[in-house]
C-alpha positions, -999 to 999 in steps of 0.1 A, spaced: 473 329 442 484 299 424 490 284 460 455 288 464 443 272 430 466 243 441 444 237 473 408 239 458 388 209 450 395 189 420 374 200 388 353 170 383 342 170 422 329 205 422 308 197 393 293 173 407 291 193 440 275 218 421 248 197 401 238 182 433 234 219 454 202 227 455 185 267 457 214 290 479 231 265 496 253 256 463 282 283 478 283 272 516 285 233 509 313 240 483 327 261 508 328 231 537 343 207 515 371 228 502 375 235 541 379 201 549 396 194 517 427 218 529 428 208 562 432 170 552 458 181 524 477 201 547 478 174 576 484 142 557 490 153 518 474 158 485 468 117 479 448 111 514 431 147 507 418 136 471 411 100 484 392 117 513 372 138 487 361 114 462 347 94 487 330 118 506 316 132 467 307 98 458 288 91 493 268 123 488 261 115 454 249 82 465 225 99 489 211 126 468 202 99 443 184 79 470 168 110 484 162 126 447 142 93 439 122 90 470 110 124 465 100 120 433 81 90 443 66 108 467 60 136 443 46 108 415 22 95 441 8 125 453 -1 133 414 -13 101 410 -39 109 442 -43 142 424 -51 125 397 -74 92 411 -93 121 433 -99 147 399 -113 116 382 -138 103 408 -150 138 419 -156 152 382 -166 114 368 -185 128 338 -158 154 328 -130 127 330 -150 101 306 -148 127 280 -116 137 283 -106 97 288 -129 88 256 -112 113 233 -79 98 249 -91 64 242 -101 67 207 -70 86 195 -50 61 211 -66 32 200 -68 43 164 -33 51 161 -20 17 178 -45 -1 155 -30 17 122 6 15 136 2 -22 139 -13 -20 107 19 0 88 50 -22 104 29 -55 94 27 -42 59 65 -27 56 75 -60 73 70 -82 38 92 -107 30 119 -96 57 112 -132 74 137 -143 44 172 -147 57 189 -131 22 161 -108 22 184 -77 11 203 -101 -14 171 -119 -29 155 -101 -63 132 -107 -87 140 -103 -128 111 -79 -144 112 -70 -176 114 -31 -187 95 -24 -219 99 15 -225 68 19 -248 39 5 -226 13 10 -256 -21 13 -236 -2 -11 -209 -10 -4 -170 26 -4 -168 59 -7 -185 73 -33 -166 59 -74 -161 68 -93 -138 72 -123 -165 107 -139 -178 112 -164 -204 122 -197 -196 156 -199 -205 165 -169 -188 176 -187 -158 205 -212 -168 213 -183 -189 221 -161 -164 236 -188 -140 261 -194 -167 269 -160 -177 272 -138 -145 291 -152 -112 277 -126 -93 241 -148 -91 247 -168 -66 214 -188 -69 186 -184 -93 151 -202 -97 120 -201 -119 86 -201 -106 54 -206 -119 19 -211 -104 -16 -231 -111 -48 -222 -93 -78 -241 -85 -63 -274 -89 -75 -304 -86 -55 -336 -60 -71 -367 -50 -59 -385 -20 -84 -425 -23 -120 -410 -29 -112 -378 -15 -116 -345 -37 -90 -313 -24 -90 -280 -47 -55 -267 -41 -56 -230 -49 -17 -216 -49 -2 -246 -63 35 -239 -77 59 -254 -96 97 -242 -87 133 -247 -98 150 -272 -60 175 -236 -58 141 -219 -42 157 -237 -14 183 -217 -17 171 -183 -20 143 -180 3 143 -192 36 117 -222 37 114 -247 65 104 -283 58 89 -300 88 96 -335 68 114 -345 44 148 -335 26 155 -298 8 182 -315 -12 160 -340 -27 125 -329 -22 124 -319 -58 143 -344 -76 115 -369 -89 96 -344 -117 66 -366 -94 70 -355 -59 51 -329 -46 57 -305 -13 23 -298 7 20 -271 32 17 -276 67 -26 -264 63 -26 -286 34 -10 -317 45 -34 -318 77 -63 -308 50 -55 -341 33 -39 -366 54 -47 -350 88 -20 -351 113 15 -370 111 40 -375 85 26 -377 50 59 -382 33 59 -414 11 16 -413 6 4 -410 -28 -18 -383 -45 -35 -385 -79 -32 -350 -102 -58 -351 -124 -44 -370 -164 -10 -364 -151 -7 -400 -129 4 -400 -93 24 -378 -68 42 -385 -43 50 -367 -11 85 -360 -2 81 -329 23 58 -312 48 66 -270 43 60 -250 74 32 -227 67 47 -194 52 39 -163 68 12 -143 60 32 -109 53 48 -129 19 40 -118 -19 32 -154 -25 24 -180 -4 26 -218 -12 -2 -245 -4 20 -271 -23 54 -273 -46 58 -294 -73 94 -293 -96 95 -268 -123 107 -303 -147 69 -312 -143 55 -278 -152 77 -286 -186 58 -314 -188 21 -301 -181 30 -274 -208 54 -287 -235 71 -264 -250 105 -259 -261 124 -245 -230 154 -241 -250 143 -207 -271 129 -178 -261 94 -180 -264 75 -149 -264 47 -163 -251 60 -189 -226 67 -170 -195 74 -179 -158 87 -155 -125 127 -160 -119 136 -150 -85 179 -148 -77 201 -145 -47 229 -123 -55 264 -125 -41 278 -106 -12 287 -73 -20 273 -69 -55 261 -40 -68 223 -47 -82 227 -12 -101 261 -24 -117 249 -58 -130 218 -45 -146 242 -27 -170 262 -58 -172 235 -77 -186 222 -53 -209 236 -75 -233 215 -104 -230 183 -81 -230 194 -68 -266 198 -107 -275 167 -115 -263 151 -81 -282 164 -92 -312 149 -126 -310 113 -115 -306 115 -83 -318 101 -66 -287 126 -38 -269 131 -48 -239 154 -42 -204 160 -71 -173 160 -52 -140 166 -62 -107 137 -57 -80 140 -57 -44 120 -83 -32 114 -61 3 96 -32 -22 75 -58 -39 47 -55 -17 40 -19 -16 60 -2 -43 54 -26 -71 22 -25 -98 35 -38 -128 20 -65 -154 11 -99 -141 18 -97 -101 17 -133 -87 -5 -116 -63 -25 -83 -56 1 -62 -34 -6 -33 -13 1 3 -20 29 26 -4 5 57 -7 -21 38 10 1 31 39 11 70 44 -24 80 41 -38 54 69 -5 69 94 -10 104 84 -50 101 92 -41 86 127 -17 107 139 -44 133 127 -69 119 147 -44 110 174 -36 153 176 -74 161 176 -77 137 207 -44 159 223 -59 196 210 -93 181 228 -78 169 262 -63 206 261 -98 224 255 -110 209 285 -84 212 302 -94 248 301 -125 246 305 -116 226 339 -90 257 347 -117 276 363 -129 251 388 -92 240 396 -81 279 400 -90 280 439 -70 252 443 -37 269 421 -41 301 442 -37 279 471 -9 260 463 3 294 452 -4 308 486 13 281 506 46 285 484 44 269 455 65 279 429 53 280 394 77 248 377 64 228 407 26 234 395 38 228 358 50 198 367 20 185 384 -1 197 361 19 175 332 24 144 359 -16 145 363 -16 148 320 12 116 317 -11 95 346 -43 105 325 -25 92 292 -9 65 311 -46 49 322 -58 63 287 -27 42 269 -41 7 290 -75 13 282 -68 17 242 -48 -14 246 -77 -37 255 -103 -14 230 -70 -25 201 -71 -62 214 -107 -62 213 -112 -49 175 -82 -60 158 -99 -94 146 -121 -74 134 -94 -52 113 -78 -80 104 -107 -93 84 -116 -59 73 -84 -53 55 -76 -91 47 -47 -93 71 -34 -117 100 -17 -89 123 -6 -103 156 -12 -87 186 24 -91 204 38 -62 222 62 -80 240 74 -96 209 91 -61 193 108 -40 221 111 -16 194 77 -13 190 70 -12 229 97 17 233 77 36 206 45 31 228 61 42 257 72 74 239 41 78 228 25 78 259 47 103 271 50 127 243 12 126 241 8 132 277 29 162 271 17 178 246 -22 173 257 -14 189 288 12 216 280 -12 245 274 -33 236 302 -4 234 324 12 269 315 -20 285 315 -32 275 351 4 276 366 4 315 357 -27 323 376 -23 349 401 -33 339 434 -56 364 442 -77 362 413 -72 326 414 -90 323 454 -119 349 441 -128 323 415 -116 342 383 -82 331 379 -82 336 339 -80 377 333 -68 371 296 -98 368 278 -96 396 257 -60 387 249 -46 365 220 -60 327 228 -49 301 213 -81 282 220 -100 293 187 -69 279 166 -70 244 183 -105 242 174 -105 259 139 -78 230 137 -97 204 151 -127 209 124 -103 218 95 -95 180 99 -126 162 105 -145 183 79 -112 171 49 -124 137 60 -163 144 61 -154 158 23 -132 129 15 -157 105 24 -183 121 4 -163 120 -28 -151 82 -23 -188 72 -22 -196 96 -49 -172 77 -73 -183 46 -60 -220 54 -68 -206 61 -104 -188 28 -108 -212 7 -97 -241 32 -118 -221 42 -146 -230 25 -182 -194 4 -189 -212 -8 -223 -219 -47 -209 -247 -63 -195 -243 -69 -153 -273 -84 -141 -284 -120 -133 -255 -133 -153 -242 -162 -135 -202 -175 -137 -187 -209 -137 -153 -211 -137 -145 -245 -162 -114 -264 -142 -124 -296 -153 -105 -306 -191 -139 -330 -190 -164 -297 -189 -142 -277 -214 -144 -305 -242 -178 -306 -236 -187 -272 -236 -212 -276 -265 -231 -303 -248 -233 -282 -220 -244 -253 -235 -272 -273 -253 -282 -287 -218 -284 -255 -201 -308 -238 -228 -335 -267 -218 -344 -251 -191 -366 -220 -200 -350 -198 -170 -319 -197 -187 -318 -174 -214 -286 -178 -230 -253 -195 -221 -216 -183 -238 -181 -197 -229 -151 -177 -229 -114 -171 -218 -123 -140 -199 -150 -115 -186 -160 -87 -201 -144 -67 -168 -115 -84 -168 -93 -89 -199 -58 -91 -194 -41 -115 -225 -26 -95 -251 -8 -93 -281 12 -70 -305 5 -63 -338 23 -45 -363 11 -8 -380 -8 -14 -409 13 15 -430 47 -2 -417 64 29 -410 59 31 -376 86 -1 -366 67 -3 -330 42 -26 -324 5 -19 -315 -3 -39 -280 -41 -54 -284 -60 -72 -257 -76 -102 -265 -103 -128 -260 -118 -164 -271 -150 -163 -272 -179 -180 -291 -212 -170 -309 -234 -159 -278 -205 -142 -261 -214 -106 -274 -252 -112 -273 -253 -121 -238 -235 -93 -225 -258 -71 -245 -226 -54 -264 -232 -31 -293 -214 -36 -329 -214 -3 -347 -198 -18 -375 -200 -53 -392 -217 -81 -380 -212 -105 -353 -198 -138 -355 -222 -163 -370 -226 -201 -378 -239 -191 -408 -202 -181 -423 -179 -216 -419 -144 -196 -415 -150 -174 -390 -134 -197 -366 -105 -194 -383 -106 -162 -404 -128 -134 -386 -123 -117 -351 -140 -83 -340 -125 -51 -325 -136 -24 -305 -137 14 -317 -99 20 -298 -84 -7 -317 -98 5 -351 -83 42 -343 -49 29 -336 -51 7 -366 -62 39 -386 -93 29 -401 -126 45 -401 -143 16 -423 -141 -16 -423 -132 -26 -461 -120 -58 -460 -90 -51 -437 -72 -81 -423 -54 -78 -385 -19 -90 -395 0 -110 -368 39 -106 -367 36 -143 -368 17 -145 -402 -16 -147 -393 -43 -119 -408 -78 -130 -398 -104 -105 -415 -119 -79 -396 -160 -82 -394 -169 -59 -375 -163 -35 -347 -178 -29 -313 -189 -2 -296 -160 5 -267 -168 -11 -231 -148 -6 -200 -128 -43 -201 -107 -33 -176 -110 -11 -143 -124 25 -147 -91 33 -135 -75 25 -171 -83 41 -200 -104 21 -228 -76 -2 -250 -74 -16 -277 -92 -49 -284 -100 -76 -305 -121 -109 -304 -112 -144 -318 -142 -171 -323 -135 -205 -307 -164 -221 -296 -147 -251 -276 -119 -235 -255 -134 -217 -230 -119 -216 -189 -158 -191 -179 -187 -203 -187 -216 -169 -182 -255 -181 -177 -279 -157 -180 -310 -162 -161 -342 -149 -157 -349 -133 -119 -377 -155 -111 -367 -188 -92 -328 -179 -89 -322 -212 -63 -339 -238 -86 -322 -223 -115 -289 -231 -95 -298 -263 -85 -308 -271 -126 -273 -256 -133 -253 -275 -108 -273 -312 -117 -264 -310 -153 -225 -293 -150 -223 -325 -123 -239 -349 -148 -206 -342 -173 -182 -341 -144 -180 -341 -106 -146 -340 -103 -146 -304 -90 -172 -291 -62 -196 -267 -80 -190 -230 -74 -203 -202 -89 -204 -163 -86 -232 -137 -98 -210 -110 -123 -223 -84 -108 -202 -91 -73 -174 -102 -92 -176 -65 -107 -180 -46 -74 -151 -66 -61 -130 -53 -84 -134 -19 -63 -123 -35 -33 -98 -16 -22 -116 21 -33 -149 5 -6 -124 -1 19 -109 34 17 -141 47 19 -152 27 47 -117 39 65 -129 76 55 -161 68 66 -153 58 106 -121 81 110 -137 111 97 -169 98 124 -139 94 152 -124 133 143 -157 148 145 -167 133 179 -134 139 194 -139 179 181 -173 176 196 -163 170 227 -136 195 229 -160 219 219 -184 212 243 -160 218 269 -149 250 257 -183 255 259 -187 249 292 -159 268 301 -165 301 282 -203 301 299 -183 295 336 -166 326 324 -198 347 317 -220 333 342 -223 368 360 -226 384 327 -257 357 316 -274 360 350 -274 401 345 -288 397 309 -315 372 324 -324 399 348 -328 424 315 -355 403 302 -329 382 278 -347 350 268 -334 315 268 -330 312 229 -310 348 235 -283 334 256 -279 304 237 -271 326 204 -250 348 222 -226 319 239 -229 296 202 -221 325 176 -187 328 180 -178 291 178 -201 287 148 -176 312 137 -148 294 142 -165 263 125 -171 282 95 -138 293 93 -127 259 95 -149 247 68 -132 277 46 -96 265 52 -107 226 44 -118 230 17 -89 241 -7 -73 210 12 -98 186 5 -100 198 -28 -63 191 -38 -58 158 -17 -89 144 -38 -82 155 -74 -55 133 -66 -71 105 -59 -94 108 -87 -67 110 -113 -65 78 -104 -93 69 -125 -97 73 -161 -133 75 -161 -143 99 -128 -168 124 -113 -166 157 -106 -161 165 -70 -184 198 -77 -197 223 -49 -223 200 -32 -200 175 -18 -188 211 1 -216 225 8 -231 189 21 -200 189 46 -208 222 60 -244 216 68 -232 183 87 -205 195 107 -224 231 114 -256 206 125 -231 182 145 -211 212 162 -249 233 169 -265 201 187 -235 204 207 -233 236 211 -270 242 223 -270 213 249 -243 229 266 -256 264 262 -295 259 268 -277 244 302 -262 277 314 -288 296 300 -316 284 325 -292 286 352 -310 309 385 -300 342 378 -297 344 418 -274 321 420 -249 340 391 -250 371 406 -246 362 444 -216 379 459 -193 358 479 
């Protein structure tokens, strides 16, 4: 016996052997082999007899391969033919099923482009996983958006060079906007100009076209210009040694060209100036810790060091710098990859984009992407009946049922495949488009990422898959004779998994019909909602020029001249917009925190022109000589926190010694977004510092009101081009992002329903194929038209009502979410429900009838004709 065992074929060989055997032949050609095997061993020995077999095994391996591919070519292309010939026979079925392809495709490419441009922030930075940005942690946010700020005191960085060795390179920033450079006669407005420490050469990964990184940023006069911005100003060519005037502040000189930073950054540069000269432009003592001098400090840590470790080890310094200023505070160390989409806190360089945002826009493709699958599947079905002579057939002929799966899911892949090069040129096409939608400069590279491209290619198959899986099964178990007699589907009284595909469908596009409905119904609010201020034919300068803030008076007596404009007020900020603050201690003293009041300079027309109410006091007034000094107003919030119900001579006392008197109190206005609650605040009168100048006009000639406006701002100063904005657009653009979610709302939840459409209208088609004999008997009855059509539409118009039952708990819960999200919101109430039902049980019954009223006037004769 062991004899025997000695002479079989190695192990590994009959495996192979084995794998490659095909059906019942696996035993005889195993058989022949170990034959030959023996005979060889017992002639010339083991070595010539394994030598002998291994290349025999490898030989036949070699030609199964060859022969395994060439059949599957053939078996490809004779799908593919399959495939061509389905399409161009049933041309108006195919563009349905292709459009529902299309569209799911396309949206989900789109949105995945969309989601790796946004996670791929600041990742262009060599160091990015070393590279952090200092916030400061204050635990008591007292009616702050947040408890952390982006801000850091000036000394902070030497500091923490000289402290901690595990900072390998740390650097202030600080940025200007709107300013002002002069290159001979020229005029440029430079709108992200910053001022940096020369180690931001260090940290982030910037490329100078010309000039020198080491020395760049040595003379506190040089100044780097952007790639856009050099050929803005000097055109094309090297700029480096040309002069540029900056404003009072004397002449600049330019000692680098920096290559354009990519779009996906949290900041982006048009010039760099030394942080020496920002010292300058603002002087203040850099050597204490200023509470109210603040600037961003970026670091690059060492190799190896633990972020979570050296926030504890700095601890310290935080309780040094808390007992300086008397504010409790914590440094931490922030990822500058999570900036983007994980970080809100106080005083962002930049607006960033939101995390949740970026799971909702990938969760509602890959939605609409599944309805597009579930509806390739429904018609699929519905195309079983015409393709069942052709399965009993193949059936007939010897076709086995994995063979018929298998073309049946080749014909799906092709279908995808043509469907997947289609949505690629529908993406190309609308991405410039997107980009502008969302603000955004997403290339359009798929060669560029072969990660990306592999996720394609799965996609394409996977989708391909899954669309035609049920169909697949479902025709490949017809029985033959059924199949040739033109009823190959016998199950219809059995469980189906068709009404769960389209309850699913419609439990999807109704959620985003509802959604939809209740972003626009909180949008109607914002923009309808009483926020206590005045919105209308207000006009806004922004005052860059030193020349027009010095002369603000002049100005304002100027303006009045004209009778169209009815008053004129300058301020620091806008009523909607408030974001200065400071902290004030408890009147009683026994609470030791401090009270966190947002504040403004305005002057004496400031609260008359935005038509707020005082329901307290008086306003400020020329009549009374210290109010400049001595008076400021606060809202009803302010006066709670403070504890006071009347105003009895109560003075606001600073933590720096100053207690202006408290005149009177204004009726709260929404100062910030609806999405914060209403703050604390207080007014301070000074009538000549003001950065926004507000002009209320009257409605009658708005363009030669502008043109008055412009010819006497120009008459004080020129130095700046003239640009101005209406409040009420600087107030709906404060809702940017909630329009834009709405608008997404708007066309996905349009893209869900028409892919569910068609999939029902294919069912549709399918179940009347399935009754025609049982329509054409009831026509003979006497049934009427109208009859027929409520007989083959009630039972999807119950499955679309079962949908809108399960969508709405859904809908419900994802928006009571969202709407937390706003302080001041609507209630989503029935109607928004009710509103989504009658449009989706409208959409689905035109669909529905069109279909029906089709087989429903079919000849009767024709129905019941035997064959």
């Amino acid at each position: 016996m062991s004899a025997k065992k000695n002479h079989r074929l190695p192990a590994p060989a009959r495996f192979i052997l084995e794998r490659m055997s095909l059906y019942n032949d696996r035993h005889s050609i195993i058989e022949n082999f170990e034959e030959s095997y023996q005979a060889i061993r017992k002639a010339k020995g083991s070595l010539e007899a394994k030598t002998w077999c291994w290349i025999s095994v490898l030989r036949s391996l070699m030609e199964y391969i060859s022969l395994s591919m060439r059949w599957r070519w053939v078996m490809w292309n004779n799908y593919l033919k399959i495939a061509l010939r389905n399409i161009r026979r049933h041309m108006g079925y195919s563009v349905i099923n292709m459009s529902g392809l299309v569209l799911g495709l396309s949206c989900f490419i789109l949105i995945s482009l969309f989601v790796m441009y946004e996670l791929s922030y600041d990742r262009h930075h060599e160091h990015s996983d070393r590279i952090y940005r200092i916030i400061n942690h204050q635990p008591e946010k007292n009616y702050m958006n947040s408890d952390d700020f982006g801000w850091t005191q000036g000394p902070l960085a030497p500091v923490l060079m000289d402290r901690y060795p595990e900072f390998e390179s740390v650097a202030r920033i600080n940025l200007f906007q709107n300013q002002l450079v002069v290159r001979d006669d020229d005029s440029f407005l430079l709108n992200d100009f910053y001022f940096a420490d020369p180690e931001i050469f260090d940290i982030f990964s910037l490329d100078l076209l010309h000039g020198d990184p080491e020395s760049a940023l040595e003379n506190p006069d040089s100044i780097i210009l952007s790639e856009t911005t050099s050929r803005k100003i000097f055109g094309s060519g090297n700029p480096v040694g040309r002069i540029l005037k900056y404003g009072n502040s004397g002449d600049l000189i330019v000692t680098g060209v920096l290559k354009d930073m990519p779009h996906n950054s949290h900041f982006r540069m048009e010039s760099l100036m030394p942080f020496r000269k920002y010292l300058e432009l603002r002087p203040m003592n850099a050597e204490r810790w200023n509470p109210g001098w603040y600037c961003y400090t970026y670091c690059l840590l060492r190799e190896g060091v633990d972020p979570g470790a050296l926030e504890g080890k700095i601890i310290p310094l935080s309780q040094e710098i808390f007992e300086i200023n008397r504010i409790e505070s914590r440094l931490l160390l922030q990822p500058i990859e999570r900036i983007h989409l994980y970080s809100h806190i106080n005083g962002e360089i930049q607006a960033n984009g939101d995390i949740k945002h970026v799971v909702l826009f990938y969760s509602i493709a890959f939605l609409i992407l599944i309805i597009a699958c579930i509806n390739y599947m429904n018609l699929g079905i519905a195309r079983s009946v015409q393709r069942g002579r052709e399965v009993g057939v193949r059936k007939v002929v010897g076709a086995q049922k994995s063979q018929l799966v298998q073309q049946f899911l080749g014909e799906s892949i092709i279908q995808t495949a043509l469907a997947f090069v289609l949505s690629l040129a529908v993406v190309r096409l609308v991405l410039p488009s997107f980009n502008m939608f969302f603000d955004r400069d997403i290339p359009f590279n798929l060669l560029g990422s072969l990660k990306f491209l592999l996720i394609l290619f799965a996609l394409v198959l996977l989708t391909g898959l899954f669309s035609g899986s049920y169909p697949s099964f479902i025709m490949s178990a017809f029985k033959p004779i059924a199949a040739l007699r033109g009823r190959p589907d016998q199950r219809s009284r059995r469980f189906s998994l068709r009404p769960i595909l389209v309850v699913f469908q419609f439990t999807i596009s109704i959620v985003l019909i509802i959604c939809t409905l209740v972003v626009k119904k909180q949008l109607d609010f914002i923009h309808k909602t009483d926020v206590g201020y005045t919105r209308d034919r207000i006009v806004v300068l922004r005052l860059r020029d030193r020349e027009l803030r010095d002369n603000i008076g002049t100005i304002k007596a100027e303006l009045v001249k004209n009778p169209d404009v009815l008053a004129v007020s300058g301020s620091n900020y806008l009523p909607n917009s408030m974001t200065s603050f400071n902290r004030f201690p408890k009147p009683d003293h026994v609470d030791p925190s401090l009270l966190t009041i947002y504040t403004n300079y305005v002057d004496y027309d400031y609260v008359d022109l935005y038509g707020l109410e005082l329901v307290q006091g008086r306003n400020f007034s020329k009549d009374y000589v210290s109010d400049p000094d001595e008076a400021v107003l606060i809202n009803e919030t302010a006066a709670r926190a403070l504890g006071w119900d009347r105003l009895d001579g109560q003075r606001l006392e600073h933590r720096h010694g100053v207690s202006p008197e408290i005149i009177g109190v204004l009726k709260d206005f929404n100062f910030q977004s609806l999405h914060n609650e209403i703050a604390p605040l207080c007014f301070y009168l000074d009538p000549d510092s003001a950065y926004m100048l507000s002009i209320k006009i009257r409605g009658d000639d708005i363009p030669d009101t502008l043109r008055f406006i412009q010819s006497r701002i120009e008459a004080i100063s020129s130095a700046y081009p003239f640009e101005y904005r209406f409040f009420d657009d600087i107030f709906d653009q404060a809702y940017r992002a909630e329009r834009k979610l709405g608008s997404l709302f708007l066309v996905c939840s349009g893209l869900a329903v028409f892919i569910a459409c068609l999939g029902l209208f294919g069912l549709v088609a399918f179940t009347a194929a399935q009754r025609t004999k049982e329509i054409g008997i009831r026509k003979v009855l006497g049934a009427s038209v109208p009859n027929i059509v409520r007989l083959l539409s009630n039972e999807f118009l119950q499955w679309v009502l079962l949908a809108n039952i399960l969508s709405w708990p859904i809908a419900y819960f994802a928006m009571s979410g969202w709407l937390r999200g706003f302080a001041f919101r609507v209630d989503i109430g029935p109607g928004v429900f009710l509103l989504s039902a009658l449009i989706t049980f409208f959409i689905a019954l035109a669909t529905l009838t069109s279909q029906s009223i089709k087989a429903a006037a079919a000849d009767p004769v024709d129905s019941l004709r035997y064959e």
